[in-house]
N, C-alpha and C positions, 0 to 999 in steps of 0.2 A: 762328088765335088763338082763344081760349075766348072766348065769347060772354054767357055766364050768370054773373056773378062771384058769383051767390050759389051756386054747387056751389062754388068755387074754397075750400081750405083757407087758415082765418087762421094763417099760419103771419107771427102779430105780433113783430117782433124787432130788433135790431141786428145788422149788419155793415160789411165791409170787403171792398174791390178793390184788388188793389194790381199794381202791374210795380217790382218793385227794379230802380234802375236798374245797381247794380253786377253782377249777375250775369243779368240782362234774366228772370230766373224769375215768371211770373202765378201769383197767391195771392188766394186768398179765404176769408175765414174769419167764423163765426156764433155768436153767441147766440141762445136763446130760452124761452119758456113755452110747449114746442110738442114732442112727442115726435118722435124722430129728424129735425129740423130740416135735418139736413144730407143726409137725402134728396130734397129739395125745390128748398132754397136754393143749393146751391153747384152752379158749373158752374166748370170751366177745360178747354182744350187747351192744351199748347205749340205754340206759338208763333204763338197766335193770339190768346188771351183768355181771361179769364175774367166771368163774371155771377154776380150774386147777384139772385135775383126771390122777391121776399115781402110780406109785406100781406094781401092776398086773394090768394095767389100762384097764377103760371100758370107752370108748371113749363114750357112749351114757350118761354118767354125765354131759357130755358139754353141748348137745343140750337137755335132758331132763331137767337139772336144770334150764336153761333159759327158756326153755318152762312155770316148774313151775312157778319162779320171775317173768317174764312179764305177770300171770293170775292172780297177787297179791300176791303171796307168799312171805315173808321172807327168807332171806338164810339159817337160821337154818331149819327151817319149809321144804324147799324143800328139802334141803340135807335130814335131818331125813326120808322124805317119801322115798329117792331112794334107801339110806342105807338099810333101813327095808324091801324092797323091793327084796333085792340084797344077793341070796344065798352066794355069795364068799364076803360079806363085811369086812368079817378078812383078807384079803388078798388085800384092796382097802387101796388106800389114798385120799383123795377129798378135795376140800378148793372152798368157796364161798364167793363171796361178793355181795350185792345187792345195788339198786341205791340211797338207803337213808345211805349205809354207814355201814349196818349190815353184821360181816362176821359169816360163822362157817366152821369146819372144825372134818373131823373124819381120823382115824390112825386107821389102824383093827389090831386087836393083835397080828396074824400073817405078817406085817409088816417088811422085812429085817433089822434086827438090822443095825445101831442106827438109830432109823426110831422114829418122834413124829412132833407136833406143838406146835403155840403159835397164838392162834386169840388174835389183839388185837383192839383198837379202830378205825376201818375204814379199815382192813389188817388182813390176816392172811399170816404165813409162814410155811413152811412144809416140811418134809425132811425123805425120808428111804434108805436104804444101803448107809449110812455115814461111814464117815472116823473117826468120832465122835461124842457125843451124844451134844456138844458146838454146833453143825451147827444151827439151828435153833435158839437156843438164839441171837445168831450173828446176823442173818439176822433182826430180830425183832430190837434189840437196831440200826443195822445202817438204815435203814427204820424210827426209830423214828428220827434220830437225823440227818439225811444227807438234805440237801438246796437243792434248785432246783427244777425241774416241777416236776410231777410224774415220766416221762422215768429218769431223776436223780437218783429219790429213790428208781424205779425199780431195776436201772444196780449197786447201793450201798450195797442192798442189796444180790444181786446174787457175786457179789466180795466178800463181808463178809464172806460166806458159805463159796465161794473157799478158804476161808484167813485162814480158820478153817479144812482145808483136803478136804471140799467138796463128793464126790463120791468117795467109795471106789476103784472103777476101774478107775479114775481120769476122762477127760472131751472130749466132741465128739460134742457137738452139743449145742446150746442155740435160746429161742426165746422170740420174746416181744411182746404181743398184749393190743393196748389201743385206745380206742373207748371215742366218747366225751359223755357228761351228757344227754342230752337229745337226741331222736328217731326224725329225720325228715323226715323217710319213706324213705331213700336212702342211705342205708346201705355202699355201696362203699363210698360215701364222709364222711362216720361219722368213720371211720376207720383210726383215726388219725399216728398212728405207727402201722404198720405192716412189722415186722422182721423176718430172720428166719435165723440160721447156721446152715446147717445141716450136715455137716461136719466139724470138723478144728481142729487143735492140740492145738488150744488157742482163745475157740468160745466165753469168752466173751471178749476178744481182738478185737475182728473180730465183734461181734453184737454192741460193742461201735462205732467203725471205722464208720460202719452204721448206728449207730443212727446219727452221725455228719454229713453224708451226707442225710438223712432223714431230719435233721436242714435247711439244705441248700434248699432242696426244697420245707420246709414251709416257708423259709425265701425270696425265688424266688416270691411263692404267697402273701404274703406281699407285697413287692415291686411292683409286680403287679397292687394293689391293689390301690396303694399310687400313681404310674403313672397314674392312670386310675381320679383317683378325682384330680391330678395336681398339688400332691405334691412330686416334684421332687426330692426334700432334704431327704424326705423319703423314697422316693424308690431308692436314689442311697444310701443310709445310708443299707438299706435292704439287695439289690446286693452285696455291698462289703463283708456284713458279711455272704452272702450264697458263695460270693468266695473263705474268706476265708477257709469255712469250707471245702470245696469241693479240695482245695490243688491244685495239678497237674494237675486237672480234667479244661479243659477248657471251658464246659456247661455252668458254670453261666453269666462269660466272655462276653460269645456270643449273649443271652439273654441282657445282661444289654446293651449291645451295639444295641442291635433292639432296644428295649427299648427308648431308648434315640431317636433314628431317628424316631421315632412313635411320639414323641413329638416335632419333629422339633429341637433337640439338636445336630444336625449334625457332628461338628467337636469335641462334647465331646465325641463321639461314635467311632471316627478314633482311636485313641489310643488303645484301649478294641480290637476294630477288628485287627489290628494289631500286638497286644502281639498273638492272637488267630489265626490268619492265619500263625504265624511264626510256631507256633507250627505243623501244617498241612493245608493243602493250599482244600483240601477238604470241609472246612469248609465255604471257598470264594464260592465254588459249593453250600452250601445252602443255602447262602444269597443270589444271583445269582436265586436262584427258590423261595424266597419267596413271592417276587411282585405280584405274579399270585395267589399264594393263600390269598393274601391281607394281608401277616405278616409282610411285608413292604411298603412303599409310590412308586406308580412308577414313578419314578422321574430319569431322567438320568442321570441328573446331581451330586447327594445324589449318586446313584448308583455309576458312576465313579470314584468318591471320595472316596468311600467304597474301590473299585477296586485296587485303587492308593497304600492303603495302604499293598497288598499283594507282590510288586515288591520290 
């Protein structure tokens, strides 16, 4: 553990730990006055935990309290040993959740006013150099009481803070990490949301914008998913609701349209390619080079069709 907390970054802010217990997925998610915050502050593994360490942060909270949690420890149990461990603990903030649901969290007493927590069941929330000592209760009531997945009750909670003054120096940057319940040895696919603003004049504005287009491309692999077993009905239900999320963006468009011609739905696929090459005719050059790498049927006919629809 760092020994000198006066080299340790003020990375002064608000967050969140959370285990949903419907889907057993660890999430943590940040505000702050602090440039890329969520290089620092967020930690999670499936299906071990996740930490949030900030204050005068010691970024080794992250990967040593998982280390702890994944050897069997509990979240209290591991926080307690790194705290006790940790000359400058008066000057740390730390918040833990582990994969059965167990949070804890410590506040050191030197802490930048209004700086405290509230673990509650499945969550804790935490907050120092506020605008008031209300931020943390906020977060905890709209965390108990907001619908939706966990990234929901994440970004519910991080608006609550704001809704309360938030950071005394007001806001720069936010992030959100959430990893599914259980470890399948393959870390990059178990990383279900992974966000970051590390800059913006209205970063949880900007970290929402992203989660919707994060929606889109889990809603892309669905659809995927649902072409692939031959349920068509589902995967254009899937596509539509990843285009809408995705807006202007003409990605999913494009996709649903391969899509389609991979299933032999040929003339359902001309409209989609259509609205999509109106928009940029570069996008005829990639379907034009997919045949070759087998993301299309080569078929000249299908092809020309495709073609027809860009003049």
């Amino acid at each position: 553990m760092k020994n000198d907390s006066q080299q340790s970054a003020l990375a002064a802010t608000y967050s969140i730990v959370a285990r949903d217990p419907a889907s057993g997925r660890l999430g943590v998610a940040v505000q702050s006055h602090y440039f890329s915050v969520g290089s620092v502050v967020t930690w999670a593994e499936a299906g071990v935990g996740a930490v949030a360490t900030q204050s005068f942060v010691d970024p080794s909270y992250g990967p040593l309290g998982l280390d702890l949690m994944r050897s069997g420890r509990c979240a209290s149990d591991a926080l307690a040993g790194l705290v006790a461990a940790d000359s400058g603990r008066d000057v740390r903030q730390v918040a833990m959740v582990d994969a059965n649901g167990a949070a804890a969290a410590h506040t050191g007493a030197m802490c930048i006013a209004e700086a405290g927590h509230i673990v509650g069941e499945g969550f804790s929330v935490q907050a120092n150099m506020m605008h008031r000592k209300t931020v943390w209760p906020a977060m905890a009531d709209a965390y108990r009481g907001a619908q939706g997945d966990l990234a929901d009750r994440l970004i519910a909670a991080l608006d609550a803070a704001q809704g309360e003054g938030g950071d005394v120096r007001g806001m720069q940057s936010a992030a959100m990490l959430i990893v599914d319940a259980g470890s399948t040895g393959r870390p990059w696919a178990e990383r279900v949301v992974e966000l970051r603003v590390d800059d913006s004049p209205q970063p949880l504005v900007e970290l929402r914008r992203l989660m919707g287009i994060r929606r889109a491309y889990l809603c892309r692999q669905t659809a995927e998913v649902a072409f692939t077993r031959g349920d068509i009905e589902a995967g254009n239900r899937e596509y539509r609701r990843a285009e809408e999320l995705m807006g202007d963006n003409p990605e999913m468009q494009f996709w649903h349209a391969v899509a389609l011609v991979n299933v032999g739905r040929v003339d359902d696929a001309l409209p989609l390619f259509k609205s999509v090459f109106a928009r940029d005719r570069r996008w005829l050059e990639l379907a034009e080079n997919l045949p070759a790498a087998r993301r299309l049927p080569s078929d000249a006919a299908a092809m020309a069709k495709i073609r027809s629809t860009a003049s």
